[in-house]
LOTORMAR-570466 format. One record per atom (N, C-alpha, C): z, x negated, y; residue in three letters. Coordinates in steps of 0.001 Angstrom, whole numbers, padded with zeros to 6 digits, always signed. Atoms other than C-alpha are relative to their C-alpha. Example, Ala and Ser with C-alpha at 12.3 -4.5 7.8 and 13.67 -1.06 7.14 Angstrom:
+000000-000890-001190ALA +007800-012300-004500ALA +000000-000900+001200ALA -000060+000820-001190SER +007140-013670-001060SER +000730+000770+001090SER 
//
This chain:
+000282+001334+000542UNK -057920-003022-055986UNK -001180+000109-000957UNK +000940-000292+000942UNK -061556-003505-057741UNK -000302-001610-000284UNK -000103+002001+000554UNK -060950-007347-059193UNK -001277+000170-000923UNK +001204+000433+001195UNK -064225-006287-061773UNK -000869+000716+001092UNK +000854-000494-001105UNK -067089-004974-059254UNK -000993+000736-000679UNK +001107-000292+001188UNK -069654-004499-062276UNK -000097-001196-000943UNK +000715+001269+002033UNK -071282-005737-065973UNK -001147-000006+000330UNK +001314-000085+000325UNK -074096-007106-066731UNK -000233-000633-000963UNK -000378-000151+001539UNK -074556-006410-070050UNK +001320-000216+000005UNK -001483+000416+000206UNK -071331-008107-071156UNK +000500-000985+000316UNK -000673+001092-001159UNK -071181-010608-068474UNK +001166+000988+001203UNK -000570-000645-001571UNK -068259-008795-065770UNK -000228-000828+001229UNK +000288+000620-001288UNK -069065-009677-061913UNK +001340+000235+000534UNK -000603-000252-000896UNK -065874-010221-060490UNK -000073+000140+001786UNK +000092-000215-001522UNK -065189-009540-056851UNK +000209-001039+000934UNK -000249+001176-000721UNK -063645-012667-055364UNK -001029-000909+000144UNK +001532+001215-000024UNK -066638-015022-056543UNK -000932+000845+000906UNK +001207-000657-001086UNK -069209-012311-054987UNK +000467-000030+001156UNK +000201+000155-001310UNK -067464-012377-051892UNK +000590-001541+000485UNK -000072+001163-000352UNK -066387-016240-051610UNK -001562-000505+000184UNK +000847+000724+000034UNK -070044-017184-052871UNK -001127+000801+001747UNK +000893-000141-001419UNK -071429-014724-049721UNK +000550-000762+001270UNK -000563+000715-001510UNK -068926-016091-046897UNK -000618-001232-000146UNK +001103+001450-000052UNK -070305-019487-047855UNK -000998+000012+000260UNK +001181-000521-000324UNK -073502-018354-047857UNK -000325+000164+001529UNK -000222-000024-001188UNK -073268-017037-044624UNK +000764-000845+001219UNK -000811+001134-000621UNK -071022-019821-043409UNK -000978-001420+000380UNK +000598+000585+000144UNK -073820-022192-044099UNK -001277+000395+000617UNK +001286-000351-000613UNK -076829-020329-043249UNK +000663+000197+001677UNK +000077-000167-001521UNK -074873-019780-039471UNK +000089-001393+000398UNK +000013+001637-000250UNK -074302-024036-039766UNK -001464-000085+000340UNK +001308-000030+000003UNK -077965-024125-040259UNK -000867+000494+001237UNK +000028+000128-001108UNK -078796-022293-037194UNK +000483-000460+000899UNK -000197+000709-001101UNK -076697-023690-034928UNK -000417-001013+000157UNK +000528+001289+000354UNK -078092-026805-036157UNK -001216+000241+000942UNK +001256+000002-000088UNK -081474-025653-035437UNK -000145+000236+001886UNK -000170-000323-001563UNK -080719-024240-031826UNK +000666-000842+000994UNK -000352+000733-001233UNK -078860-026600-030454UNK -000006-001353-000138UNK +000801+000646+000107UNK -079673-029720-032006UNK +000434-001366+000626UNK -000830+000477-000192UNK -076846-031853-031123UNK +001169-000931-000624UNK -000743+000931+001104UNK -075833-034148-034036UNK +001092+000136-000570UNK -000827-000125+000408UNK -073238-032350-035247UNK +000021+000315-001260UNK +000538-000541+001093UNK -074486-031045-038383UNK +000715-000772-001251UNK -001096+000956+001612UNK -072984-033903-040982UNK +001377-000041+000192UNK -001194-000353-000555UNK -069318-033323-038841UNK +000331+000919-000504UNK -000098-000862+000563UNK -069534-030282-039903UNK +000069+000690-001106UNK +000492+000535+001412UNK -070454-030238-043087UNK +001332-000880-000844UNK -001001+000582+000250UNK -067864-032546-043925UNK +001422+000826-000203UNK -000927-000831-000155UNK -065464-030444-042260UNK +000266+001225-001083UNK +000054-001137+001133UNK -066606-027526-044574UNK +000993-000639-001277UNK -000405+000736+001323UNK -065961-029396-047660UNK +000876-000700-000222UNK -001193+000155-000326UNK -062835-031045-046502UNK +000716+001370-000334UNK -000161-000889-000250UNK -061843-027574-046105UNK +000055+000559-001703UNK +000103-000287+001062UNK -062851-026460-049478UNK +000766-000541-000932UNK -000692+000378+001036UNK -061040-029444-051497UNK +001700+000527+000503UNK -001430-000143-000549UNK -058016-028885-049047UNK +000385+001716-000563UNK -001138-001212+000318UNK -057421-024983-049801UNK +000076+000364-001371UNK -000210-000212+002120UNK -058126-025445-053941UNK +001041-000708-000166UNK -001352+001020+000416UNK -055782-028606-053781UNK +001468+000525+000494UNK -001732-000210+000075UNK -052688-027084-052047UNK +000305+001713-000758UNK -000028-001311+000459UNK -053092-023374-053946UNK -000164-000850-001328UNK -000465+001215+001184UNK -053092-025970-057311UNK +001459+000106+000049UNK -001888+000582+000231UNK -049818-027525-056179UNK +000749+000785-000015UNK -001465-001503+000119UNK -048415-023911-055062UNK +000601+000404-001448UNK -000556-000702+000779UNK -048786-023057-058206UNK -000447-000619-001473UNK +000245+001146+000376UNK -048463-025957-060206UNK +000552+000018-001505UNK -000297-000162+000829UNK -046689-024857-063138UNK -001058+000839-000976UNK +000906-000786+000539UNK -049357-022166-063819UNK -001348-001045-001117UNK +001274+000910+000111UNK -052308-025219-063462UNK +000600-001328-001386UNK -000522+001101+001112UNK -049845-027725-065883UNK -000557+000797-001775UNK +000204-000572+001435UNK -050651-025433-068936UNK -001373+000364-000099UNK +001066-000451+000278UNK -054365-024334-067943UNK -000646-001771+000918UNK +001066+000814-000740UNK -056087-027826-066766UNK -001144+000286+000486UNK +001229-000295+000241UNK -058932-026888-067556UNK -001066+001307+001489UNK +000367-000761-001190UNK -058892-024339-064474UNK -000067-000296+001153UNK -000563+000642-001152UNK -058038-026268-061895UNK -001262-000320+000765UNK +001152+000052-001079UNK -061885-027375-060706UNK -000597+001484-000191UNK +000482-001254+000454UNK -062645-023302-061449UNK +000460+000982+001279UNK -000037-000951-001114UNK -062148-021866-057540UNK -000078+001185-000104UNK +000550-001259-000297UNK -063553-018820-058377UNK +000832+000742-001185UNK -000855-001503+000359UNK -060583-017092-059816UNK +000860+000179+000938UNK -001063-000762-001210UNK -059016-016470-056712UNK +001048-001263+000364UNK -001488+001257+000048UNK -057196-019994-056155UNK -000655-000639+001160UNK +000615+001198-001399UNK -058177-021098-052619UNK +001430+000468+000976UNK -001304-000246-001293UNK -055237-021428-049455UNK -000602-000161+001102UNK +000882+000199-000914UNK -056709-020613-046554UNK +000903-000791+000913UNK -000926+001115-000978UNK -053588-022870-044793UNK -000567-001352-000411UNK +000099+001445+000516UNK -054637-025794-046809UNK -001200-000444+000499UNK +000932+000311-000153UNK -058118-025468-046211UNK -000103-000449+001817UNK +000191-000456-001560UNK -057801-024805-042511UNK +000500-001870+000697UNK -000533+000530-000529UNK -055502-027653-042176UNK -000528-001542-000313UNK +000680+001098+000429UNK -057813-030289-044194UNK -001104+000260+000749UNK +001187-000120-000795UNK -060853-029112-042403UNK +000557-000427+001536UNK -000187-000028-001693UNK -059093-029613-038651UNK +000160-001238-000246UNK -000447+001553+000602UNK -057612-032995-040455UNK -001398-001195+000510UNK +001275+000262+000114UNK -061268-034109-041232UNK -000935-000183+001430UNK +000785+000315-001308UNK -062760-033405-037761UNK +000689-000508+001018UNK -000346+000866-000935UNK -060073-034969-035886UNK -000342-001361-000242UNK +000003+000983+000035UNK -060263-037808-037649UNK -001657-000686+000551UNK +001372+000418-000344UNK -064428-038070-037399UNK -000105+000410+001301UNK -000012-000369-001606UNK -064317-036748-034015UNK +000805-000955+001082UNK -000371+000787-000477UNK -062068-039178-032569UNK -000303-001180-000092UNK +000480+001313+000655UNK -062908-042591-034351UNK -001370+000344+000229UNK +001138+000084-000231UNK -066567-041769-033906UNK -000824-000544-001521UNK +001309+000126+001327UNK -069948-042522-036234UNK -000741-000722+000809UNK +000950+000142-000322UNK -072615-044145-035956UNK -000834+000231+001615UNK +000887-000612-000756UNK -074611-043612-032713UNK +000531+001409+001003UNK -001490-001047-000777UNK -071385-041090-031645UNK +001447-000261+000230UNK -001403+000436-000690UNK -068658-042515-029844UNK +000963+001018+000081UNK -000972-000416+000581UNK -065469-041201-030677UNK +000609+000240+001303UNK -000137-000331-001734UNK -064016-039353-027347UNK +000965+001659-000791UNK -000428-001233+000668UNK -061657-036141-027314UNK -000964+001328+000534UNK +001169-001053-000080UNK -064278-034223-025897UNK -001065+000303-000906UNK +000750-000985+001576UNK -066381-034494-028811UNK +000922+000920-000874UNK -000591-000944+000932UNK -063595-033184-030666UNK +000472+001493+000210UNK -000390-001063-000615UNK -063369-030475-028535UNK -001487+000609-000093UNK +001468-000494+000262UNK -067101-029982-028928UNK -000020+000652-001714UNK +000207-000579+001206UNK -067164-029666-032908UNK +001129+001142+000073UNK -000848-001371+000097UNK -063490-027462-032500UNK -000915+000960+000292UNK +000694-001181-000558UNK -066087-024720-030621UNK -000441+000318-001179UNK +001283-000233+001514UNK -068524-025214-033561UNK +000726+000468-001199UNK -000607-000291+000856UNK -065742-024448-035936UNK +000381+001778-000345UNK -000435-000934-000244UNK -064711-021489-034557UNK -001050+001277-000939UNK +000611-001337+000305UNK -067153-018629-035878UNK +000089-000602-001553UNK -000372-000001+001022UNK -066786-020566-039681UNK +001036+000034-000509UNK -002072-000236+000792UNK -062865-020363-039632UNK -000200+001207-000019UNK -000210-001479-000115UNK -063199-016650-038519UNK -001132+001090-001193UNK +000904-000488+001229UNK -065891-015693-041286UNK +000782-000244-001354UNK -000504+000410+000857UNK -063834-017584-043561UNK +001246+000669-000489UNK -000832-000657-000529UNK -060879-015876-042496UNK +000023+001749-000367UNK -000186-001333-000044UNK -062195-012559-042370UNK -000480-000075-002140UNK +000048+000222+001395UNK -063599-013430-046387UNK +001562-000081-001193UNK -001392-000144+000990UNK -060428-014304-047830UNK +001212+001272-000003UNK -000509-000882-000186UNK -058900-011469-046701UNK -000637+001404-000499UNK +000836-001045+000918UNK -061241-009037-048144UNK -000014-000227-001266UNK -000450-000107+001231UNK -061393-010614-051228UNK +001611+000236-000890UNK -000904-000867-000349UNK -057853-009896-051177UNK +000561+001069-000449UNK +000122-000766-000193UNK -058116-006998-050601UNK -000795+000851-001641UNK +000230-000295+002093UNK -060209-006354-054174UNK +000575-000533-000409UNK -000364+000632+001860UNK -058477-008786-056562UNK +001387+000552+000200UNK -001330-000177-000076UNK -055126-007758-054909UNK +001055-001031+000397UNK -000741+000770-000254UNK -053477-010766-053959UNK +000316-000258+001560UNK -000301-000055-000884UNK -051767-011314-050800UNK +000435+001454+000424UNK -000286-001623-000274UNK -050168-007851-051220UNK +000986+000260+001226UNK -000845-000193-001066UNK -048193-006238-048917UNK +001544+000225-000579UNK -001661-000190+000704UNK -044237-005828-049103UNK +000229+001647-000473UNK -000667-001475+000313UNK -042843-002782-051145UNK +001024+000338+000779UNK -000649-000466-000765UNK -040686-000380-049352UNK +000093+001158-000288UNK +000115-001463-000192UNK -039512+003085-049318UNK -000187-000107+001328UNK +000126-000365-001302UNK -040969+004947-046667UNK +000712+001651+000163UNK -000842-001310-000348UNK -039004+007744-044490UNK -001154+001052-000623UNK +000580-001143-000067UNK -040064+011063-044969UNK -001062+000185+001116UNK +001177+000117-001029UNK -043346+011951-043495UNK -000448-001083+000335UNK +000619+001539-000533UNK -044217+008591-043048UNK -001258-000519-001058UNK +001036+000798+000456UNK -047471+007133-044394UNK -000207-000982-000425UNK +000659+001283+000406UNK -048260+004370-046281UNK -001090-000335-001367UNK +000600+000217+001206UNK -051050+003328-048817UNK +000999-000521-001083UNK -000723+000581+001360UNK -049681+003149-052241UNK -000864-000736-000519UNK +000915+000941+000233UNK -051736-000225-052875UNK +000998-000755-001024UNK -000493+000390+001299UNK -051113-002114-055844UNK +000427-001720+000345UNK +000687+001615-000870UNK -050574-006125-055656UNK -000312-000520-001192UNK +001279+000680+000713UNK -052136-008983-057978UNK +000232+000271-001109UNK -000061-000266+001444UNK -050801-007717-061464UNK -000421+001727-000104UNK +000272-001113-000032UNK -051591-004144-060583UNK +001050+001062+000232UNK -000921-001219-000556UNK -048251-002475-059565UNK +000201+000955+000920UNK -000090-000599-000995UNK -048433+000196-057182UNK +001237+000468+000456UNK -001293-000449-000947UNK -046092+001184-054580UNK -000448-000163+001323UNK +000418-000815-001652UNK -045764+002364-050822UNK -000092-002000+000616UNK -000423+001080-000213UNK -046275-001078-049383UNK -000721-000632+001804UNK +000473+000375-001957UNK -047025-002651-045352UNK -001417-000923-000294UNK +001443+000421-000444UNK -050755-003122-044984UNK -000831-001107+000269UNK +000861+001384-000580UNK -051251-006784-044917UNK -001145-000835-000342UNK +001720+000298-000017UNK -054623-007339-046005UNK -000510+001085+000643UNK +000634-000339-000929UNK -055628-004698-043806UNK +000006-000569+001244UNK -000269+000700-000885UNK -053928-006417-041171UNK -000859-001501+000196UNK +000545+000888-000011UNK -055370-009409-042091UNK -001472-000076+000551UNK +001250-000547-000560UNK -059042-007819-041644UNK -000268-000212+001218UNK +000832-000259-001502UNK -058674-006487-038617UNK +000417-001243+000403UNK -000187+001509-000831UNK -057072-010480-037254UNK -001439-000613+000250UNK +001256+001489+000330UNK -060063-012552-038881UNK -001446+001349+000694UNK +001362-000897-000967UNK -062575-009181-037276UNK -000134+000113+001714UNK +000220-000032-001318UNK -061455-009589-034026UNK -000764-001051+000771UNK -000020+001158-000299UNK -061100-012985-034061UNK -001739-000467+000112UNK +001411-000011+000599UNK -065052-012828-035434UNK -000884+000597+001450UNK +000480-000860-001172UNK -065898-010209-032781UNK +000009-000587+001198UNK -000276+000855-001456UNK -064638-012295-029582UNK -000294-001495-000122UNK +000439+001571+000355UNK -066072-015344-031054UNK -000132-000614+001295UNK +000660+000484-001219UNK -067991-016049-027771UNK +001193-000488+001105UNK -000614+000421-001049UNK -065038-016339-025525UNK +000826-001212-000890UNK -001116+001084+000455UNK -062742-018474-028321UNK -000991-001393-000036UNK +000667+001610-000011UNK -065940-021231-028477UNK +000192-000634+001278UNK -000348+000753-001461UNK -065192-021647-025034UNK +001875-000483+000336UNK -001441+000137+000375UNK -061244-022061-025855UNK +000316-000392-001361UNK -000798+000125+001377UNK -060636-023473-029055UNK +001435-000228-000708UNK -001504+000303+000175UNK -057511-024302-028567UNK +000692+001062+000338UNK -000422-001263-000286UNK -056702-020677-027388UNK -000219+000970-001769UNK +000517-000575+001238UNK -058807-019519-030813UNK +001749-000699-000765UNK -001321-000092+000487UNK -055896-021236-032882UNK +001533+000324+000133UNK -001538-000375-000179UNK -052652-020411-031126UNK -000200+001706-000367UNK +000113-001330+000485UNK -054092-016808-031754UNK -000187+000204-001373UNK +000096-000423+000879UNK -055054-017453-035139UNK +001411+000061-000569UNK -001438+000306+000651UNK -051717-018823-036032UNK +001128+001154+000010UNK -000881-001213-000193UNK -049248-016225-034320UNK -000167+000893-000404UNK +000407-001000+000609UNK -051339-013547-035851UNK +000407-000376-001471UNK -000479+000351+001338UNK -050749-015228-039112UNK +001307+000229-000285UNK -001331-000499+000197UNK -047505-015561-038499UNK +000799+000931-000084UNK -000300-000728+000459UNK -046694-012518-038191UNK -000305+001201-001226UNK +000277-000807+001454UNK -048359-010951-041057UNK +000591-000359-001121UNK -000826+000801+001066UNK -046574-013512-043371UNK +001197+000800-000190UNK -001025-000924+000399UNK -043620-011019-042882UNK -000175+000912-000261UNK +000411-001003+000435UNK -045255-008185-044023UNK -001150-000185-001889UNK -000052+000073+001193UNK -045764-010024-047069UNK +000497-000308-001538UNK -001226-000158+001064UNK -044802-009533-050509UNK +000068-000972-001199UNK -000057+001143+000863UNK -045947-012633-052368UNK +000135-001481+000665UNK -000083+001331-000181UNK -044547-015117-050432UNK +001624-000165+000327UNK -001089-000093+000651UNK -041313-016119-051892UNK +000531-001219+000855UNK -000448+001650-000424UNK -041004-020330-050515UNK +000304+000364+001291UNK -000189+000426-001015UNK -039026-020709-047479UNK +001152-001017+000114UNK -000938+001675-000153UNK -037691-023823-045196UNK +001221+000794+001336UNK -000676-000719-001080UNK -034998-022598-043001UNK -000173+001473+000127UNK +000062-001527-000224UNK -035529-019213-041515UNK -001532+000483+000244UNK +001070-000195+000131UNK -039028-019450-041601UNK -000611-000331-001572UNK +001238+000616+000821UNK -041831-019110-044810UNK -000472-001280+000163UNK +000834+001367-000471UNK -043337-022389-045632UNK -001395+000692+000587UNK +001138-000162-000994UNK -046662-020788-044599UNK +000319+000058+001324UNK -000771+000129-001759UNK -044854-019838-041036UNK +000084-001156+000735UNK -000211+001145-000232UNK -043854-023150-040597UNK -001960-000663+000187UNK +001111+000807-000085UNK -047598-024164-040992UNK -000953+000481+000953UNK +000601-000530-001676UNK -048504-021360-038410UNK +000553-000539+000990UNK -000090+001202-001485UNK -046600-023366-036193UNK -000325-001144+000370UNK +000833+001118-000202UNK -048462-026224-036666UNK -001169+000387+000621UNK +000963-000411-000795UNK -051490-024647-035950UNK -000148+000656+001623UNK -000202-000068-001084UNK -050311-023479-032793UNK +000010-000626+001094UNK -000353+001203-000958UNK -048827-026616-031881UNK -001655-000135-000016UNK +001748+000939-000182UNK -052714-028305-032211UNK -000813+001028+000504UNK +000573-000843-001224UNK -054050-025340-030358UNK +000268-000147+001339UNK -000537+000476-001649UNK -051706-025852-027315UNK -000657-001272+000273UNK +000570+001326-000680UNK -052751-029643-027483UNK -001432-000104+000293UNK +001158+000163-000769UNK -056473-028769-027719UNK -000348+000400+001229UNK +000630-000918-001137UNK -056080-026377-024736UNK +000511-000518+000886UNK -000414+000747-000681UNK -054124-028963-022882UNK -001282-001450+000405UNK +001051+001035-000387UNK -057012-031635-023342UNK -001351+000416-000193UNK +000650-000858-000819UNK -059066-029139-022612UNK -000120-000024+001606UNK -000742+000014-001196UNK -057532-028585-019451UNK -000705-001386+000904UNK -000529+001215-000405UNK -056897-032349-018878UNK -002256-000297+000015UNK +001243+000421-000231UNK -061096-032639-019375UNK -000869+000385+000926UNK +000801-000639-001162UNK -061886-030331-017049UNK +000130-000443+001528UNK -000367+001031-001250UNK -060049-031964-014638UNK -000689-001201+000491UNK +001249+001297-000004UNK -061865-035423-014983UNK -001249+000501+000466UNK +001876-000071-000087UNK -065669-033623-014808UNK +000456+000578+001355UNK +000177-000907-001154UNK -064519-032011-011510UNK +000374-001212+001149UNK -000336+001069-001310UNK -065353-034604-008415UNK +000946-000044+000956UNK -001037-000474-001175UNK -062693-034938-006136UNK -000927+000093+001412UNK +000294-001021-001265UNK -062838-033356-002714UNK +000084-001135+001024UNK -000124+000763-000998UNK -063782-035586+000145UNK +000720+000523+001029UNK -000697-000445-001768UNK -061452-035724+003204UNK -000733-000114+000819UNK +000495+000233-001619UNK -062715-034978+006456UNK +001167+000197+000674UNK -000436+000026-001100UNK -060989-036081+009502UNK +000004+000146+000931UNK +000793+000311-001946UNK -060643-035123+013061UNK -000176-001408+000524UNK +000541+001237-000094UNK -062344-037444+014749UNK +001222-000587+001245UNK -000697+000303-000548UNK -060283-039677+016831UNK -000395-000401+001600UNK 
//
């Protein structure tokens, strides 16, 4: 865990801000090209979406932890100590482009194929985003993994979690890594599936949620996060269903020929 990265002078650089303010960075500068390359009016959709995204994972990582934010107000517009939900964000950003993606703009008629157009476009800034929060993580310590004795001979990093306790504990910000690196890596085939991209992000989520050790809230026999990987699932199946259902439509039907009589 390296939550201080460096000083300068007697300013400290934490780690979370340096790597939130690069994924943005980079989140924006790859908006920016796609903009430029393909040139397809999506650019303020997007955009939106971002920043949807942004109030959505400060506002429900607030409410999580709402008792903390009742005594520090003053922190609450202050992101950059480690207070973003990447469920909240994920789920206000998809919110955001269904709604502008369906209802339409200006000069862009509202159709589910556009919304199946910006989902593509989403895809390589959830998985940057994705693979970011999980690294930072990974330095400040939060999102630790579960403590455990391990058998004899058995391996595990003795990693610390967000107050600094160490112990043998299950790997889930590494886990997390490699999800949001694959997910990053195979970009190219999930823009062509977006609705495949989330049922994978989700189930992967989901199961890392049990290999973790700061998440205490559950509804039934599932984590409330769990529960919200199955949302994302569900709205994966339905994009990859009207998906499906679009491909069907663009494909002409097949003229009969008859013997002749």
């Amino acid at each position: 865990m390296y939550p201080l990265l460096f000083s300068v002078g007697s300013h400290p650089v934490y780690a979370y801000p340096v790597v939130f303010g690069g994924v943005l960075l980079a989140i924006l500068a790859w908006i920016a090209w796609r903009e430029w390359r393909q040139r397809d009016g999506l650019l303020d959709l997007v955009l939106l979406a971002l920043l949807a995204s942004l109030i959505g994972a400060r506002l429900v990582h607030v409410v999580a932890n709402g008792a903390y934010y009742a005594e520090r107000p003053q922190e609450i517009v202050l992101p950059l100590d480690g207070g973003l939900s990447f469920h909240g964000g994920l789920i206000a950003g998809l919110g955001m482009v269904a709604l502008l993606a369906l209802v339409g703009s200006p000069g862009h008629p509202g159709s589910m194929r556009r919304l199946l157009i910006v989902a593509a476009a989403l895809v390589i800034p959830v998985s940057m985003g994705l693979l970011g929060g999980w690294l930072a993580c990974l330095l400040r310590g939060c999102a630790y993994g579960r403590a455990f004795s391990p058998p004899q001979r058995f391996y595990t990093p003795d990693w610390p979690d967000l107050v600094g306790v160490h112990a043998f504990r299950l790997p889930s910000q590494a886990l997390g890594i490699a999800l949001a690196a694959a997910l990053l890596l195979t970009a190219g085939l999930w823009t062509r599936r977006p609705g495949l991209f989330l049922i994978v992000l989700g189930v992967g989520d989901l199961v890392i949620a049990w290999t973790r050790g700061d998440l205490f809230l559950a509804w039934g026999p599932l984590l409330a996060v769990q529960w919200v990987d199955l949302a994302i699932v569900l709205a994966g199946v339905a994009l990859e269903v009207a998906a499906r259902t679009q491909e069907r439509l663009l494909v002409p039907p097949r003229e009969e020929t008859g013997s002749p009589s």
